[in-house]
C-alpha positions as a printed NumPy array, in Angstrom:
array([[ 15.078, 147.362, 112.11 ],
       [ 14.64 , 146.927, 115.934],
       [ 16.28 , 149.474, 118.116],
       [ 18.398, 148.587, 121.093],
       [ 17.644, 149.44 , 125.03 ],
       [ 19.011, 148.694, 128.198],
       [ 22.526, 148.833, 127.029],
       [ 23.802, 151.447, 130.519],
       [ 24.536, 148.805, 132.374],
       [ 26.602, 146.892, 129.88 ],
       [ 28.402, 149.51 , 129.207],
       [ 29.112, 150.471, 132.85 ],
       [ 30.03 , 146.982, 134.101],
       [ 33.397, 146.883, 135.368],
       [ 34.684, 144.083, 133.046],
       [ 33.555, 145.958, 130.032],
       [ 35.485, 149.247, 131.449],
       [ 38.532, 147.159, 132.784],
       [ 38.116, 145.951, 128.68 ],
       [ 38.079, 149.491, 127.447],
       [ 40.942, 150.943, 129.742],
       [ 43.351, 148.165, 127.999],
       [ 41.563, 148.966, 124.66 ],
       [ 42.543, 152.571, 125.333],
       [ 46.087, 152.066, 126.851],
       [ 47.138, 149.832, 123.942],
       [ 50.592, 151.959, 122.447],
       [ 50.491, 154.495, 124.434],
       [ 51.034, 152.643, 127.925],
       [ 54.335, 155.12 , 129.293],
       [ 52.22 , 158.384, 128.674],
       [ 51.766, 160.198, 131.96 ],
       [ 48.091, 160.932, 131.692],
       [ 47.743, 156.922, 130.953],
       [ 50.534, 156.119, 134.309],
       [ 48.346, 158.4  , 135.928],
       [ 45.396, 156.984, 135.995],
       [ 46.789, 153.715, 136.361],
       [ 47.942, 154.661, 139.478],
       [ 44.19 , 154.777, 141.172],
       [ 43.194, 151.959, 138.187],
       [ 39.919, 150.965, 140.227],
       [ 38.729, 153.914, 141.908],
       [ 38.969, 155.994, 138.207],
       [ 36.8  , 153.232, 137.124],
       [ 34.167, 152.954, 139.646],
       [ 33.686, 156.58 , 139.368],
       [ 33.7  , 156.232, 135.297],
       [ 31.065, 153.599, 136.393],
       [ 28.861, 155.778, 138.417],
       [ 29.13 , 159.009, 136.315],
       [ 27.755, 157.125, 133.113],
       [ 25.   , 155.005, 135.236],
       [ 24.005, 158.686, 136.776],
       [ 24.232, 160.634, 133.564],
       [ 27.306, 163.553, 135.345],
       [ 29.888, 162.758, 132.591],
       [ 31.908, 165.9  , 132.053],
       [ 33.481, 165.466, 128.361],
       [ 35.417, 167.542, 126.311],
       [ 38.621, 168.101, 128.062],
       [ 40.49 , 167.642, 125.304],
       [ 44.053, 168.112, 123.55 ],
       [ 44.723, 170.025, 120.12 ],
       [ 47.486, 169.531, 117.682],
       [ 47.821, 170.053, 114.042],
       [ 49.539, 167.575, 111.874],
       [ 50.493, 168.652, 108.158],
       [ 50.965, 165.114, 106.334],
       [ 49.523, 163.513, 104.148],
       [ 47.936, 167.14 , 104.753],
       [ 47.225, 169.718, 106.951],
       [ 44.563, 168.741, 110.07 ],
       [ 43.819, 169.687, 113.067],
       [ 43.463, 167.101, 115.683],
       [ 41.464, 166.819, 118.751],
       [ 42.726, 164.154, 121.47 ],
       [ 40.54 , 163.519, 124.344],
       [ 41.802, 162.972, 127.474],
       [ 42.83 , 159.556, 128.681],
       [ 39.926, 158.953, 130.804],
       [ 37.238, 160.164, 127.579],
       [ 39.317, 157.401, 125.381],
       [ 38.081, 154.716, 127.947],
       [ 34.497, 156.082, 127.767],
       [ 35.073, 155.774, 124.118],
       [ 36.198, 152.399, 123.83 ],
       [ 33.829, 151.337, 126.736],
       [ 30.846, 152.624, 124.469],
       [ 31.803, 150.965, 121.11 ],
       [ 32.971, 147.214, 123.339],
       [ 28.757, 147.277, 123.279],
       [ 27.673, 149.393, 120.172],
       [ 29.858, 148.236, 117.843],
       [ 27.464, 145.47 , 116.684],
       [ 24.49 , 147.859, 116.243],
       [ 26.665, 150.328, 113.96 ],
       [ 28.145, 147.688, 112.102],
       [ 24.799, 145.97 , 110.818],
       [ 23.505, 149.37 , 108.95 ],
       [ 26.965, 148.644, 107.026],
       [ 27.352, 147.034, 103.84 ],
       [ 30.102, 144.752, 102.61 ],
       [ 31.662, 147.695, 100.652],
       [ 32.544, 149.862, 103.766],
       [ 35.636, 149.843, 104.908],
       [ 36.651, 152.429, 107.17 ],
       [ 36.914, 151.266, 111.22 ],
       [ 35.227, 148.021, 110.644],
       [ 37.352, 144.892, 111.734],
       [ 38.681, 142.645, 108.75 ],
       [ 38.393, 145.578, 106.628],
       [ 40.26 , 148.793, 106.106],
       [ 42.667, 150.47 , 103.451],
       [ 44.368, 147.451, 101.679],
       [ 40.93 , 145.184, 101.979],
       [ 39.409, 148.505,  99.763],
       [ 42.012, 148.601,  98.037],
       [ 42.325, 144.888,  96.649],
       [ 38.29 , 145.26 ,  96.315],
       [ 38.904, 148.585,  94.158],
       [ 41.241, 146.466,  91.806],
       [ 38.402, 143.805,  91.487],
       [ 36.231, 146.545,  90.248],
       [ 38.896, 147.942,  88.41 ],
       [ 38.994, 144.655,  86.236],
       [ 35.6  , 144.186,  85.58 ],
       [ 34.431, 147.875,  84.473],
       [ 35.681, 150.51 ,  82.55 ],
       [ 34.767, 153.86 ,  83.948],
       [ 35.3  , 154.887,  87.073],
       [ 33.769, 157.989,  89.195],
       [ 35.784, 159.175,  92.418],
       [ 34.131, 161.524,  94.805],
       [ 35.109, 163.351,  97.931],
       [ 33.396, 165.07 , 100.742],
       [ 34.69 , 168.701, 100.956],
       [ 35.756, 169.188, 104.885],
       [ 33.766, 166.21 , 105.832],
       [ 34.353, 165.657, 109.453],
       [ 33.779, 169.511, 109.88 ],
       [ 30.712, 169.509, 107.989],
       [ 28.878, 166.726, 109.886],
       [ 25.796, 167.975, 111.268],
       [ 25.02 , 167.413, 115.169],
       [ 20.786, 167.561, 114.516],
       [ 21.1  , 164.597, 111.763],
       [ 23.334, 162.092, 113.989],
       [ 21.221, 162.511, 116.796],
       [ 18.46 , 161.761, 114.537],
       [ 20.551, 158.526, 113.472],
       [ 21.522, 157.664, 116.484],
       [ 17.898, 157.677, 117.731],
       [ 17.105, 155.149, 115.115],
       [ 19.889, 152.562, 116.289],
       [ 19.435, 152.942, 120.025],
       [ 16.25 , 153.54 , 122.115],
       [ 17.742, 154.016, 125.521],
       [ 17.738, 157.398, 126.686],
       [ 20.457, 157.105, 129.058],
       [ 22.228, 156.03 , 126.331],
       [ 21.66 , 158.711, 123.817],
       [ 22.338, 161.083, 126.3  ],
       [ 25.838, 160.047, 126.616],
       [ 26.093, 160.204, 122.729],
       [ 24.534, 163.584, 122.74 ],
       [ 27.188, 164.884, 125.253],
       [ 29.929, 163.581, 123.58 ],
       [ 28.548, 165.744, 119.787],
       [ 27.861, 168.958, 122.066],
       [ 31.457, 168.551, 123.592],
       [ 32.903, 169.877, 120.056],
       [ 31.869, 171.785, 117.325],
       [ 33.862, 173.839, 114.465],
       [ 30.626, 175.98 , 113.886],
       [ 27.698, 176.112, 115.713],
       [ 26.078, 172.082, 115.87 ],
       [ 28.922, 171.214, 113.472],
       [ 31.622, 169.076, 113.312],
       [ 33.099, 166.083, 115.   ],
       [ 36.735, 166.178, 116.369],
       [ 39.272, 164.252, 113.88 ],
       [ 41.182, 161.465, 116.452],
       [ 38.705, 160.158, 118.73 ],
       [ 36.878, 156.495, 118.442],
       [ 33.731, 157.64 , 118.901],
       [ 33.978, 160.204, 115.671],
       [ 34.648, 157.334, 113.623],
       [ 32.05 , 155.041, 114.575],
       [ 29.573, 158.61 , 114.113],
       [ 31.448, 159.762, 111.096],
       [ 30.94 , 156.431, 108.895],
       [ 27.892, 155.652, 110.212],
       [ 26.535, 159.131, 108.687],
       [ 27.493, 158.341, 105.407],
       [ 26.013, 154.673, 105.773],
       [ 22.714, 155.373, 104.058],
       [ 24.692, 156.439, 100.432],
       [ 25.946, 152.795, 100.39 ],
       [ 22.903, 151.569,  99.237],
       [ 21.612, 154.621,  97.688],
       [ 24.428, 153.968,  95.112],
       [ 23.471, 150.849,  94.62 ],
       [ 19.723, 150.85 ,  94.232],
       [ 18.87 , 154.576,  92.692],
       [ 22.443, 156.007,  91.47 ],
       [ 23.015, 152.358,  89.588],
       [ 26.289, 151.793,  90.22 ],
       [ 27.337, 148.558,  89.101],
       [ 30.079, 148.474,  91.795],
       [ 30.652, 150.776,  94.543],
       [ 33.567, 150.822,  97.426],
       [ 33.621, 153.856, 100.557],
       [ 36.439, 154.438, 102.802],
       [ 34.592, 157.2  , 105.346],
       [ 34.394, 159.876, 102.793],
       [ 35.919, 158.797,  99.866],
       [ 33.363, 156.46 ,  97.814],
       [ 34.304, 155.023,  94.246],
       [ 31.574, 153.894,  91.673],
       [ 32.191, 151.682,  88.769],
       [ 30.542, 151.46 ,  85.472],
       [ 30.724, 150.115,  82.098],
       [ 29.112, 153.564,  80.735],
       [ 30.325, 157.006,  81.65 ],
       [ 27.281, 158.763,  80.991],
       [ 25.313, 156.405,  83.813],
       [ 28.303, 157.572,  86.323],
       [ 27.151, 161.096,  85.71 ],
       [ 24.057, 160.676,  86.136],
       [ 24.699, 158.795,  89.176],
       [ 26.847, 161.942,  90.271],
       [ 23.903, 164.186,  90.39 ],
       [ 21.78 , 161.744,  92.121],
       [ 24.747, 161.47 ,  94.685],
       [ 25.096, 165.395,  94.679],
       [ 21.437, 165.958,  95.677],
       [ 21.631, 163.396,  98.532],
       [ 24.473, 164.543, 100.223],
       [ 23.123, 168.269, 100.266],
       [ 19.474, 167.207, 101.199],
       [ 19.76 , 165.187, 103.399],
       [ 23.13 , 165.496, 104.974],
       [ 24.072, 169.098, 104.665],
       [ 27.251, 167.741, 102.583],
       [ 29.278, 169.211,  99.476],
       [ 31.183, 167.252,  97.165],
       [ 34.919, 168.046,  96.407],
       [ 34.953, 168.203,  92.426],
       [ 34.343, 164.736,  91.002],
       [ 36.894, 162.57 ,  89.021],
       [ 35.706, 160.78 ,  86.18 ],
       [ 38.498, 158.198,  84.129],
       [ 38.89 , 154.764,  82.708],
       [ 40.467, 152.087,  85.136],
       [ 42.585, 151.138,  82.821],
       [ 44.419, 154.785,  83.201],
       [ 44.512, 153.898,  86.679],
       [ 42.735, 155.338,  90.087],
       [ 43.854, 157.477,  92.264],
       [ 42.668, 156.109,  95.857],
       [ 44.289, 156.126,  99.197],
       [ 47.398, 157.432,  98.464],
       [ 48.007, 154.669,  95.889],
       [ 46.758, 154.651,  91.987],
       [ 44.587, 151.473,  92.005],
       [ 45.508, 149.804,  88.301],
       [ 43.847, 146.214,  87.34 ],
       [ 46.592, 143.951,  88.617],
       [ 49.028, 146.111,  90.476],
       [ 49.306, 149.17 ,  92.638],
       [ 51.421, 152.289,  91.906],
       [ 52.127, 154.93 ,  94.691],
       [ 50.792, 158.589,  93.946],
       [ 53.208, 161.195,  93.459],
       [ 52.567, 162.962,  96.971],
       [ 53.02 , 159.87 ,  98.692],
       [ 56.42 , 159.511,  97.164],
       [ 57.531, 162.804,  98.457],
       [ 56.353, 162.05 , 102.252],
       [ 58.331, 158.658, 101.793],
       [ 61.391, 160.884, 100.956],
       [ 60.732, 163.331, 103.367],
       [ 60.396, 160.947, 106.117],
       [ 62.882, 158.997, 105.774],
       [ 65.164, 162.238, 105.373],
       [ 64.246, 163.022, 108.531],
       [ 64.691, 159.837, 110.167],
       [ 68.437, 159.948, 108.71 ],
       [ 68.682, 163.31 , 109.682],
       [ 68.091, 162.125, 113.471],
       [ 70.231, 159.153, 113.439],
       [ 73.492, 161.275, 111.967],
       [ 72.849, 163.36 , 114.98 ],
       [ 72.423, 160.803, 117.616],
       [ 68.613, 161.86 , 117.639],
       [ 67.648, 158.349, 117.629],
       [ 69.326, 154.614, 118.419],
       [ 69.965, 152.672, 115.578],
       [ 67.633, 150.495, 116.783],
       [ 64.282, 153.114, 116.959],
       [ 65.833, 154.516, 113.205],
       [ 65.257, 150.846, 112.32 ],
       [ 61.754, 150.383, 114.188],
       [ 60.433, 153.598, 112.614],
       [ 62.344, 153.212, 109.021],
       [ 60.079, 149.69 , 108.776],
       [ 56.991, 151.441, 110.038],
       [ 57.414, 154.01 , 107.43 ],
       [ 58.118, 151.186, 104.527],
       [ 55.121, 149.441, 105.247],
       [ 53.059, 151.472, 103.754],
       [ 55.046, 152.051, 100.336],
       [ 55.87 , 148.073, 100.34 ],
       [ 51.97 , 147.083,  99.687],
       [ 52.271, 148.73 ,  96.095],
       [ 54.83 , 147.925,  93.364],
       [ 57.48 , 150.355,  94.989],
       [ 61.108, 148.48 ,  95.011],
       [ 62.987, 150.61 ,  92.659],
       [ 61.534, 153.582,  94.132],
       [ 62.466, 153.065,  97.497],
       [ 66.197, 151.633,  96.558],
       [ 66.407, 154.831,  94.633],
       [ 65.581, 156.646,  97.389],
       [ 68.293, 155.094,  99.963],
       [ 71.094, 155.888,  97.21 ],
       [ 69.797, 159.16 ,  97.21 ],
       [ 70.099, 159.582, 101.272],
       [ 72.765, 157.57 , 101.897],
       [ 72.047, 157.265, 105.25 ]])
């Protein structure tokens, strides 16, 4: 496939970085690092202009928190200005990244993510009758700096370019030429692009009569078991070759018994929250009622963030459940 050049000054254009600053301010517009730059709006962005046509981008000023649901992570938030660099990049990239992906991937693609996988899952789910889950152990810490730059030079050709990319990868690591930091655009363009070349390797050597990958979380469907475990060592051997990657231990079940997948369990024609999900619905909206009984919150931000938090649980079969759990609260 033909690599793309020249793609600097696209990406530098004023129009594409006024694009990317309301890309980047979208929900988070009262922040003060966001009023901030607002303030000097087109002087930040000529300079953002300039420092990516001369190649001076300083990156990596960024902001760590840890958040411990639906489990413990620790994320890494770039600074406002790195966000519009970030969005600015992928306004002209996106196209390149997205044609090395195949209809089954689902993760930061538009017209796709988690309940487009999911409803695909349950397709799959009614048509075979073995399933096999895997799971990258500590994948966005595992990803491998040397590798991306190597896939990276086979999408783009323009130095200037893959500089830029290269910067951003050095500006983080866990270990040494490791890791990409969980939060930012750019690591989820890099992040499912890396695993892009398993898509089809589960199709066309593992054998999987249907396959479905959310980043690092890939499902393969089967009418026999033992061709699923065969297709796991195939898979296994990949990932360690030629991405440096270990596999969390594999799950292997009828769909029938139901699949455990995105926080839901994935059955032919319905969907069933997972147990842990449940308790983070209960906990949360504890909280929430917890706030509200002590003037914490208005009753109309309880009610804002009460249907955030439900619309998540409302996309699987969840009614009793979550009347059960108001009688419970009483809020």
């Amino acid at each position: 496939m033909k690599r793309a050049g020249f793609l600097v000054g696209q990406i530098a254009d004023m129009n594409n970085l006024y694009l990317a600053f309301w890309k980047a301010k979208r929900g988070k517009s009262t922040r003060e690092g966001v009023l901030n730059y607002q303030t000097d709006l087109l002087p930040n962005l000529q300079s953002l202009s300039a420092e990516i046509m001369n190649g001076t981008l300083q990156l990596g000023n960024y902001h760590y928190f840890t958040v411990y649901e639906p489990k413990e992570r620790k994320i890494c938030a770039a600074s406002f200005k790195e966000r519009v660099l970030h969005h600015a990049l992928m306004n002209v990239c996106h196209p390149y990244f997205e044609r090395r992906q195949i209809f089954d991937s689902y993760a930061s693609r538009p017209q796709k993510g988690i309940h487009a996988a999911l409803r695909r899952a349950q397709q799959f789910g009614r048509r075979y009758e073995w399933y096999l889950k895997l799971d990258v152990r500590h994948f966005f810490d595992s990803i491998d700096h040397d590798i991306v730059k190597q896939q990276l030079s086979r999408l783009f050709k323009d130095t200037q370019l893959l500089d830029i990319w290269h910067r951003i990868l050095d500006s983080y690591e866990v270990q040494p030429g490791k890791g990409v930091p969980i939060g930012n655009l750019s690591s989820q363009y890099i992040s499912n692009h890396y695993l892009s070349g398993i898509d089809r390797y589960a199709y066309q050597v593992a054998g999987a009569q249907g396959y479905v990958r959310y980043m690092d979380d890939m499902i393969l469907w089967h009418n026999d078991k033992n061709a699923l475990l065969s297709a796991l060592s195939l898979i296994e051997g990949y990932l360690h070759e030629r991405l440096k990657l270990r596999l969390k231990p594999a799950i292997v079940g009828r769909t029938a018994q139901g699949l455990p997948f995105l926080g839901f369990v994935v059955r032919r024609f319905d969907l069933g929250l997972q147990r842990a999900g449940k308790q983070r619905y209960y906990k949360k909206l504890k909280r929430l009622c917890c706030c509200l009984k002590h003037q914490q919150l208005s009753p109309i931000d309880f009610q804002r963030r009460v249907q955030c938090l439900a619309s998540f649980v409302r996309h699987a079969r969840s009614l009793k459940f979550r009347q059960k759990t108001v009688r419970r609260l009483r809020c």
